[in-house]
ZADOLUM-136900 format. One record per atom (N, C-alpha, C): residue in three letters; x, y, z. Coordinates in pm, whole numbers, plus 50000, padded with zeros to 5 digits. Example, Ala and Ser with C-alpha at 12.3 -4.5 7.8 and 13.67 -1.06 7.14 Angstrom:
<pts>
ALA513194943150780ALA512304955050780ALA513204967050780SER512854977550708SER513674989450714SER512905000350787
</pts>
This chain:
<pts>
UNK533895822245194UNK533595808845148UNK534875801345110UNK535575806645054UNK536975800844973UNK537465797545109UNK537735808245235UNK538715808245364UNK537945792845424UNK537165791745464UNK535995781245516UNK536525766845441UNK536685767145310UNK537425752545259UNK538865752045287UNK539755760545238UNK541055759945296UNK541135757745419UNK540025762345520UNK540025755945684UNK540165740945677UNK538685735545640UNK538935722045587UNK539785716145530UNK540415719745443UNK541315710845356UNK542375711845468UNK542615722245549UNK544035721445627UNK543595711445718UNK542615709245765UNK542065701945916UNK542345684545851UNK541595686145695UNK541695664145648UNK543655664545621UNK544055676945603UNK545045667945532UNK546165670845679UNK545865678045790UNK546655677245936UNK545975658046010UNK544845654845969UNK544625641246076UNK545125632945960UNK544925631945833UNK545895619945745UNK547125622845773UNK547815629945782UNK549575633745849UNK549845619546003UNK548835626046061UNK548665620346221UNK548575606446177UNK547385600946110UNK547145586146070UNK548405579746036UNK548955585845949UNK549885579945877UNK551145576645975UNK551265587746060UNK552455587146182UNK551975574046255UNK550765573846299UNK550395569146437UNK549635552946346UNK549995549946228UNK549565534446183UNK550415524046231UNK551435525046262UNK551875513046325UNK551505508046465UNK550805518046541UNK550425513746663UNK548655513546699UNK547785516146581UNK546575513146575UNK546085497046597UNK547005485346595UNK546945474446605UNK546945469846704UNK547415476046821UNK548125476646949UNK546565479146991UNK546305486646996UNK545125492747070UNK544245489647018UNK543665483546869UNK542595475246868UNK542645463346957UNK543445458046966UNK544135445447042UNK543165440247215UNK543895456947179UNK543755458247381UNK541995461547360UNK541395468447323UNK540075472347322UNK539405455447327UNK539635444947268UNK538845432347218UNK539295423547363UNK540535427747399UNK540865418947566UNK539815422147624UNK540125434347647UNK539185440847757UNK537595439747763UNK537635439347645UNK535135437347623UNK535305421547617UNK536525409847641UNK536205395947630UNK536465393047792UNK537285402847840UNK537055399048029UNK535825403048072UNK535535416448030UNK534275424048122UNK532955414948041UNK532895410047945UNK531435402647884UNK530995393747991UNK531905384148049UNK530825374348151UNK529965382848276UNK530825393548306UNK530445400548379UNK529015410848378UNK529195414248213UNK528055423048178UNK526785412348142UNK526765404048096UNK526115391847979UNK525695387048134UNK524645380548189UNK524595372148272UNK523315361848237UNK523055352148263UNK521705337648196UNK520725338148313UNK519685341148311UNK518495337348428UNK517925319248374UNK518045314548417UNK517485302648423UNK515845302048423UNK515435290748385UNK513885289948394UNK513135291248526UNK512545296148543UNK511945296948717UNK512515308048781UNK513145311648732UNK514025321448844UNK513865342348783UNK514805348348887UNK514495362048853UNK516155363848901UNK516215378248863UNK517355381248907UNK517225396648940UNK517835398549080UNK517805408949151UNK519435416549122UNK519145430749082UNK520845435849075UNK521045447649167UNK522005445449187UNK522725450549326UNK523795461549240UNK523355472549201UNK524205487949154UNK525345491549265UNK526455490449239UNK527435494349306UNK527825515749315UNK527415516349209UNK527115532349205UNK525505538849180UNK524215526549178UNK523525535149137UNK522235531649237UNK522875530149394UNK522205535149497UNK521925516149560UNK523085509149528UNK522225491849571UNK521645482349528UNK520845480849628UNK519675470949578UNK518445476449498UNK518265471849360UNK517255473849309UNK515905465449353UNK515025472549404UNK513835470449467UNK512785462649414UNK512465470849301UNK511645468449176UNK512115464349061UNK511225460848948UNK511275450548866UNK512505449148806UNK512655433748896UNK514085423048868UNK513645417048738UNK514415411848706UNK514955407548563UNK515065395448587UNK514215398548423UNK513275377148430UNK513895369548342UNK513585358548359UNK514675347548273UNK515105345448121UNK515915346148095UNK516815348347974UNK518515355648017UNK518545362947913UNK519785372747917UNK519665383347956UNK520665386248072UNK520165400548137UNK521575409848103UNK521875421048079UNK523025427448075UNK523085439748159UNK523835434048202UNK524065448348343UNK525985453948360UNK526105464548431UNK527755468348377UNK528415462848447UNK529505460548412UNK530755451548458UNK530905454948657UNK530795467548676UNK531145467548851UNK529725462348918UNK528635458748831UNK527725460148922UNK527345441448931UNK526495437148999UNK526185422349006UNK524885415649031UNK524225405349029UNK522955398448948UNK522785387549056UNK522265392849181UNK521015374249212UNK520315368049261UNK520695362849162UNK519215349349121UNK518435343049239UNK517395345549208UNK516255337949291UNK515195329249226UNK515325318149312UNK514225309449249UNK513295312749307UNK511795307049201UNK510315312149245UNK509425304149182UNK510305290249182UNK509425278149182UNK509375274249344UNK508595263849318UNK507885258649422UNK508955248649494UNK509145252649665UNK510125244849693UNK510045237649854UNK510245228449877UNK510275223450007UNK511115216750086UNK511105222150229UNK511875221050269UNK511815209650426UNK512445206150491UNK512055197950584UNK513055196150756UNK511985194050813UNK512755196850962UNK511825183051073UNK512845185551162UNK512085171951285UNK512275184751370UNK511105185751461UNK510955195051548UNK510425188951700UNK510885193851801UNK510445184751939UNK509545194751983UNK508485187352037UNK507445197852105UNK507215190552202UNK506285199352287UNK505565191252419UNK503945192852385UNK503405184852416UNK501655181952403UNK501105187152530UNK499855185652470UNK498815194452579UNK499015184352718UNK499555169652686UNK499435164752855UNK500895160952851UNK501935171152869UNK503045170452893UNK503965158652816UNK503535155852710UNK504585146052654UNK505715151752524UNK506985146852509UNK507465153652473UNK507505148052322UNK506765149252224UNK506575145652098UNK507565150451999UNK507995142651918UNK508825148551810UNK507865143851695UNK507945159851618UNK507125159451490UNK508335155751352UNK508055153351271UNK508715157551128UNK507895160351040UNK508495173950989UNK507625182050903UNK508165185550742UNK507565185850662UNK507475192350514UNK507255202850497UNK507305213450427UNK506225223750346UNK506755225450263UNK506015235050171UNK506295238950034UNK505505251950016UNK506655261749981UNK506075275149959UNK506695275449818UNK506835294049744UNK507545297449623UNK507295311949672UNK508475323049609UNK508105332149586UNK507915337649499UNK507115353249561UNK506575360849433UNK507725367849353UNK507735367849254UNK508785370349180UNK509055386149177UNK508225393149212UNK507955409949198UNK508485416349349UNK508695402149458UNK508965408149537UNK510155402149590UNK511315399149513UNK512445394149522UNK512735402449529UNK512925410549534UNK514265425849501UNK513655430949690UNK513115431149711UNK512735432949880UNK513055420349914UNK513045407649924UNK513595400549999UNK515135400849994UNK515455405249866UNK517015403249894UNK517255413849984UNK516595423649977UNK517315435550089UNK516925432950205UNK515645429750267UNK515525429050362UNK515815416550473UNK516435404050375UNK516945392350428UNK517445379950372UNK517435382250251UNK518615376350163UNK518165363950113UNK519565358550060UNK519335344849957UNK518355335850038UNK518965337250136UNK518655320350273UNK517915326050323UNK516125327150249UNK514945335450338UNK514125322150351UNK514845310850321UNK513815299950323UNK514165293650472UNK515685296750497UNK516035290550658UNK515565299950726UNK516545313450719UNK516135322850854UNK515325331850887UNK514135326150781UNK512695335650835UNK511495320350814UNK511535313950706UNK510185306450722UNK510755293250813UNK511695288950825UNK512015277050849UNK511515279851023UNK512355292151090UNK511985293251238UNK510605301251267UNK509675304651161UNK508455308751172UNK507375293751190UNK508055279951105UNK507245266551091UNK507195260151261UNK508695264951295UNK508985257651417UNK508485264751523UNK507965274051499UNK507655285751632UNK505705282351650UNK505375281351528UNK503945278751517UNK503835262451526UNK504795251051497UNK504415239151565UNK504435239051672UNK505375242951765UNK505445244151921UNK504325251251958UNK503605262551938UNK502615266751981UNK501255257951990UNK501095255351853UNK500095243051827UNK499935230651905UNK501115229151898UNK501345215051963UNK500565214652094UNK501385223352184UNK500725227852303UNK499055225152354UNK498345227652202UNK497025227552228UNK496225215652204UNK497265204752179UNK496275191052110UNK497355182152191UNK496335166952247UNK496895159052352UNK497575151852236UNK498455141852285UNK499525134352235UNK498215122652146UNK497205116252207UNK495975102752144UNK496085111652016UNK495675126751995UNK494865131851905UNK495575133151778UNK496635131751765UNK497765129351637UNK497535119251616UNK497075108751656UNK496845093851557UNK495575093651525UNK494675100951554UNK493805101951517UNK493235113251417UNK492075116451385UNK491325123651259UNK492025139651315UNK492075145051464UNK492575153051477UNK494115156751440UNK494435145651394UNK495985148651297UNK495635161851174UNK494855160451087UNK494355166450976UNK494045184651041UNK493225184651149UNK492755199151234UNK494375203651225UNK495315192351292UNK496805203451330UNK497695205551202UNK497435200651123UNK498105204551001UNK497375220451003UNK495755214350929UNK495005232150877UNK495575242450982UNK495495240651133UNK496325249251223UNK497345257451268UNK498235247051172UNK499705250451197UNK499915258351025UNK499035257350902UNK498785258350807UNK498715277450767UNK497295277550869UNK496675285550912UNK497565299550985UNK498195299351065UNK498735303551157UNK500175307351069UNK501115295951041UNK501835300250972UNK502165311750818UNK500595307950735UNK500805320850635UNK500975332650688UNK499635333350811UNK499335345450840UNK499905353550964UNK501585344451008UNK502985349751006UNK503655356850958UNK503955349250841UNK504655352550730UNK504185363950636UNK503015366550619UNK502065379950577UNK502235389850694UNK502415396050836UNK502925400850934UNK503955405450957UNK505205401050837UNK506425405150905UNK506675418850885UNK507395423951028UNK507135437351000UNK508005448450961UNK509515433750896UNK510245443750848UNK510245448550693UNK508975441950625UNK508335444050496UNK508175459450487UNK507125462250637UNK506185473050638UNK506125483650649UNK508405488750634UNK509105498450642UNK508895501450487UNK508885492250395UNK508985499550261UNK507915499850194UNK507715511050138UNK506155514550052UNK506305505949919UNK507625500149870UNK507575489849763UNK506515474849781UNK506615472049940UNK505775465249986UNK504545466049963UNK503985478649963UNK501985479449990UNK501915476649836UNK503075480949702UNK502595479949615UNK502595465049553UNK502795456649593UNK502915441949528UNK501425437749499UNK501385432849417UNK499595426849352UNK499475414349440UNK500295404749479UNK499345398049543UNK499115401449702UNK499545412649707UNK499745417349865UNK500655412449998UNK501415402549927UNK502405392050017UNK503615390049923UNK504745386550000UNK506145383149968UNK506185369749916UNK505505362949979UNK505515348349960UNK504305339449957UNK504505327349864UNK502835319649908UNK503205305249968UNK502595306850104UNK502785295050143UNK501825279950132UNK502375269750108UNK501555261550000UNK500565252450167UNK501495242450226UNK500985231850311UNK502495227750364UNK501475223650501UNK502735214450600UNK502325205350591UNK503215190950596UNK502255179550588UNK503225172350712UNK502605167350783UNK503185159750869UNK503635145450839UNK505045136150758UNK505705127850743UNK505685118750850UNK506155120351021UNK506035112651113UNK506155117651245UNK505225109651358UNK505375116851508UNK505665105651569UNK506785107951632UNK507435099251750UNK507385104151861UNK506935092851996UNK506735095152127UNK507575089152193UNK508085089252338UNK508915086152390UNK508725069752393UNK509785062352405UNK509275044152410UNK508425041852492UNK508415044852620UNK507395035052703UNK505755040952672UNK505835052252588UNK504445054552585UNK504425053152424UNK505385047552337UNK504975041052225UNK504505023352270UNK505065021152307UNK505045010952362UNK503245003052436UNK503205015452539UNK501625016052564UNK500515017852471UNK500895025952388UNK499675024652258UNK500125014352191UNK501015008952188UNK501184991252079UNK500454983552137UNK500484980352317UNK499644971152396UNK498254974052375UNK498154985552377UNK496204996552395UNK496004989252241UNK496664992052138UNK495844990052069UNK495834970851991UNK496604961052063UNK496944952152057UNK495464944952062UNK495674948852206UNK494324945152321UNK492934949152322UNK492854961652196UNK491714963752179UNK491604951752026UNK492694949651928UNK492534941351831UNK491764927551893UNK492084922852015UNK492354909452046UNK490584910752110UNK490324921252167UNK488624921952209UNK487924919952050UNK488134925652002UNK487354923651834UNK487444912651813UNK488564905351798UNK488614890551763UNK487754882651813UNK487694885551952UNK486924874852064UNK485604882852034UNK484754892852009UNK483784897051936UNK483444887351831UNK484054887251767UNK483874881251612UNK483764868851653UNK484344861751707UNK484324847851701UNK483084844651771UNK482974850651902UNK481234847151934UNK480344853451855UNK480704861851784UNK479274858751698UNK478904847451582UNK480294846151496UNK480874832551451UNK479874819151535UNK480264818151680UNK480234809351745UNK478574806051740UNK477834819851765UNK476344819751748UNK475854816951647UNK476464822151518UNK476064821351427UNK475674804051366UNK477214793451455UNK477244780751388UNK476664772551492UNK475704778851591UNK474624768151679UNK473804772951586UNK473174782751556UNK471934785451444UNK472094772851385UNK473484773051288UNK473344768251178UNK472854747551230UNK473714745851345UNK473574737451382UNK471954731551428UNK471404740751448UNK469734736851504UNK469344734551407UNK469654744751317UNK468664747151165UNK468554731151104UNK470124729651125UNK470844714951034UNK469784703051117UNK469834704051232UNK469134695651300UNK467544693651313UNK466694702651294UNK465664706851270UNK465094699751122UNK466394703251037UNK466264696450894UNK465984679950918UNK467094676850970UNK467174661050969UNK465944657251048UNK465654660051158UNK464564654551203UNK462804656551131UNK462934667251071UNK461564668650992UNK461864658850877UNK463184653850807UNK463274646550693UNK463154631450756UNK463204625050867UNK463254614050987UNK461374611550961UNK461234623651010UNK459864620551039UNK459044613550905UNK459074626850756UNK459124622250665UNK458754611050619UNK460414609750646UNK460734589450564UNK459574582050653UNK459504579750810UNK458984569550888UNK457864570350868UNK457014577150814UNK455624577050790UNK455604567350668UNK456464569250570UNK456034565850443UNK456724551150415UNK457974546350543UNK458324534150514UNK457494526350585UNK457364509250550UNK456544497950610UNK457344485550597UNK456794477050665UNK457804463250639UNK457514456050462UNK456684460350463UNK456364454550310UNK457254463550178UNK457534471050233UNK458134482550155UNK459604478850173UNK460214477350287UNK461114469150299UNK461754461550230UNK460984449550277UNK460934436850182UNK461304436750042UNK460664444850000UNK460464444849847UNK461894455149793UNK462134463249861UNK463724466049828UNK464414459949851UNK464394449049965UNK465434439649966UNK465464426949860UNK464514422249821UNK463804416149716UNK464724421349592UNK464724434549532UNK465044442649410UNK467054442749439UNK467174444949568UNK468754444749570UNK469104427349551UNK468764419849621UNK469294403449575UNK468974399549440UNK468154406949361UNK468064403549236UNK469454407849178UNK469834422049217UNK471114429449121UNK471934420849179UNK471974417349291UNK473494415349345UNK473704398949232UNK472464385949206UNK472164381749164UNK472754380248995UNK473044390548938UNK473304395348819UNK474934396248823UNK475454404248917UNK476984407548943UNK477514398848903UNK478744398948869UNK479544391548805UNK480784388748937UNK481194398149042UNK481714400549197UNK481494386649210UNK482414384449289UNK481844368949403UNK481304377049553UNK481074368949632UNK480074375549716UNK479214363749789UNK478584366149940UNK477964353650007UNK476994363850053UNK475864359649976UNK474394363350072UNK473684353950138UNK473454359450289UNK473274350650372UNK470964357550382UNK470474343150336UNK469334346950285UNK468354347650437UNK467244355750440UNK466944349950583UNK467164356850686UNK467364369950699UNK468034377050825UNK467254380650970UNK466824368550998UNK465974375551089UNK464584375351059UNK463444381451141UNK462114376351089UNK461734385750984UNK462594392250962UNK462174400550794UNK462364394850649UNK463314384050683UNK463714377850593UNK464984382450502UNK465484395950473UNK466244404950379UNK467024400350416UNK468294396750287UNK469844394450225UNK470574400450346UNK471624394350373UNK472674397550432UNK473874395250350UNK474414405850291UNK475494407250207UNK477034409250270UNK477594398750268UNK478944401650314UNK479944401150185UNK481224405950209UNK482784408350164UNK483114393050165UNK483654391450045UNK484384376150036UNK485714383550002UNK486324394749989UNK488044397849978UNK489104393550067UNK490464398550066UNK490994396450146UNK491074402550265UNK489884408650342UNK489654421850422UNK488814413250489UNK487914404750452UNK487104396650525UNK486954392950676UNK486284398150778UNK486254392150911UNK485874382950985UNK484764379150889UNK483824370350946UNK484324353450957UNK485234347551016UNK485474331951043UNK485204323950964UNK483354321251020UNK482604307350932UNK482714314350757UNK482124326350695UNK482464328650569UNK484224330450536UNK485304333450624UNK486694330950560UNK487074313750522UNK486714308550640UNK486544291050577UNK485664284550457UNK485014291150457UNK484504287650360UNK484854292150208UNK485294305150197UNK485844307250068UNK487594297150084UNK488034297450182UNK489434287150173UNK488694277150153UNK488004269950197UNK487584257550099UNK487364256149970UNK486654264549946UNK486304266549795UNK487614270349714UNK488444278349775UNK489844277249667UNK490684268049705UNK490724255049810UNK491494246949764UNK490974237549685UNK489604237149696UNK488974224149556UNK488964228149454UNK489154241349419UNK488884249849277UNK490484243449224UNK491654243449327UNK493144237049299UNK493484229149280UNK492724216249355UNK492914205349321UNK492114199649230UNK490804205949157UNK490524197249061UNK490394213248944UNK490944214148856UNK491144226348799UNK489764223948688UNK489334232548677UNK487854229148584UNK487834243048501UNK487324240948376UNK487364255248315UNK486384270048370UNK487054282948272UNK486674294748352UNK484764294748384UNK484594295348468UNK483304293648474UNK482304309548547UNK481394310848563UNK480744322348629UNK481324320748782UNK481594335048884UNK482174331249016UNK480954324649055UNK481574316949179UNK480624309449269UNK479924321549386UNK478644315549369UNK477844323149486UNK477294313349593UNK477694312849698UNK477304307849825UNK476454311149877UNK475534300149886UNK474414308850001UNK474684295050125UNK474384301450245UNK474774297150367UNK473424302150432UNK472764291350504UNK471114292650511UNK471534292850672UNK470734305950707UNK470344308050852UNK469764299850905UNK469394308051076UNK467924299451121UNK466874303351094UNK466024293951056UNK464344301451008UNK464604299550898UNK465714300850793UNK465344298350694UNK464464285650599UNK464114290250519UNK463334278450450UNK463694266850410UNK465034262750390UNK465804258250341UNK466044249250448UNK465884250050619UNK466304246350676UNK464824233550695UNK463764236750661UNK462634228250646UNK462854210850673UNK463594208450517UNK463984193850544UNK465024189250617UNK464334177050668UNK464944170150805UNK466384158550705UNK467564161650747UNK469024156450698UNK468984140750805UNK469074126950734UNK469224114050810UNK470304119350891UNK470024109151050UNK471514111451153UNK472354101351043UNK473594103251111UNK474834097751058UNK474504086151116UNK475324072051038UNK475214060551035UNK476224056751114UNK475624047851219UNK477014041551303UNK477914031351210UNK479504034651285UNK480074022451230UNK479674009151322UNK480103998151231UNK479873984451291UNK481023986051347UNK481223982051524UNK482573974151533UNK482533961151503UNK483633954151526UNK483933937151515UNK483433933851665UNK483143921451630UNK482603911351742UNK483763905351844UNK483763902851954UNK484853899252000UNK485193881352016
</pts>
């Protein structure tokens, strides 16, 4: 027991000897220890971003890691080895692709889609075809299944409802590509993925299809010329529609013709004309009613303005305003003229002939 502590005591007080020698250069080599873990940290420390995974690639511990990559946050892995990142949001991508149609025309499509991958099965895509699996596997899988498609639908049928069929088609065809590939089907990491696929492919949507000019050109005329038949449609029925309206209109007036002529008479007449020379009678207007019109007897109302046509009534109002000038008389009610027809009553009494002059005797 005693030998057993003297061991000890020789062993603490041989490394305090050593300490004490070797303290001036313990500073040195803390030094270097804090360089060295502040180079290798970016290396070990690495950030996954939101959306994304990260696949690590072991330089000693056999590659590519297969299975479960490392999800977003802080990942730490050792300084020789390296980290990456895959996105597995939703992403799309876009191409103009030339095809030929079922009646030999040579159509250019432009296309969209939008896939994402599965995040569980990043660590197999990186091995089996890398960062750029969105160009050199789906991009020439989109273009291989439009050209096929294409093939099967005439050039009319893209402007029409059959646009929608070649999308689901090319839709169709393309997942169940991309679920097929068969360099998946070498690794048993493959059968184990839950959704049973590498990738989910979302929709193609077709942006725009261009045809060669002279047969864009022909559907601008085709469908010009079918606008311009509708028009001329429309307007004859328009056109039919406004003889209807026109009979109808006419139909009206003559049942309202008939109407009136039953129920007017000359006495009936009369007696409105009777009721209007009373108002006109009242007016304060100047004005010449010529009484007497004929064997009905009713007012004849003319214009005394300066618009006046009638001759014998323009002389006669110039008469009347040059005597109104030369003898000035106060404001009085306007003058109303009556100027008696033939037949009139007025015309009854017989006027003496004019009186000869005497000449002188010779």
């Amino acid at each position: 027991m005693n030998r057993l502590k003297v061991f000890l005591n020789n062993i603490r007080k041989h490394f305090l000897r050593q300490f004490l020698a070797w303290r001036s250069d313990l500073w040195f080599v803390g030094l270097s220890v804090v360089l060295v873990f502040a180079i290798f940290l970016p290396m070990m420390a690495v950030t996954i971003p939101a959306g994304s995974v990260g696949v690590e690639w072991r330089r000693f511990g056999g590659g590519t890691k297969v299975t479960n990559p490392h999800s977003e946050g802080m990942a730490l892995i050792m300084p020789w080895n390296r980290l990456f990142l895959y996105d597995t949001r939703v992403q799309v991508s876009n191409d103009r692709i030339s095809a030929l149609s079922a009646d030999g025309l040579n159509v250019e499509v432009e296309l969209a889609w939008a896939y994402h991958l599965v995040p569980e099965a990043a660590g197999l895509v990186h091995k089996v075809i890398g960062p750029d699996y969105g160009t050199q596997l789906i991009g020439r899988i989109v273009s291989s299944v439009v050209r096929s498609q294409m093939a099967s639908f005439h050039s009319e049928e893209l402007h029409s409802g059959e646009r929608l069929n070649f999308e689901k088609s090319v839709n169709k065809n393309t997942a169940s590509s991309l679920a097929d590939v068969e360099a998946f089907k070498n690794f048993p990491e493959y059968e184990n993925l839950s959704s049973k696929n590498w990738i989910i492919f979302e929709n193609v949507m077709i942006k725009e299809v261009r045809f060669p000019p002279a047969v864009q050109d022909a559907y601008v005329r085709k469908n010009t010329a079918r606008a311009l038949v509708d028009e001329y449609n429309f307007r004859i029925v328009a056109e039919q529609k406004e003889v209807e309206r026109k009979r109808t209109e006419a139909l009206g007036i003559r049942g309202f013709q008939e109407i009136v002529n039953t129920g007017l008479s000359e006495s009936y007449l009369k007696w409105r004309g009777i009721e209007a020379t009373l108002a006109l009678s009242q007016s304060s207007n100047a004005k010449v009613i010529v009484i007497g019109g004929g064997g009905a007897g009713l007012p004849l109302i003319l214009n005394t303005g300066s618009d006046a046509h009638n001759p014998t009534i323009s002389q006669t109002i110039e008469t009347n305003t040059k005597e109104s000038n030369q003898k000035p008389a106060p404001k009085q009610e306007p003058t109303k003229t009556i100027v008696p027809q033939t037949g009139s009553p007025f015309n009854d009494q017989k006027t003496p002939p004019p009186s000869k002059e005497t000449q002188p005797s010779r």
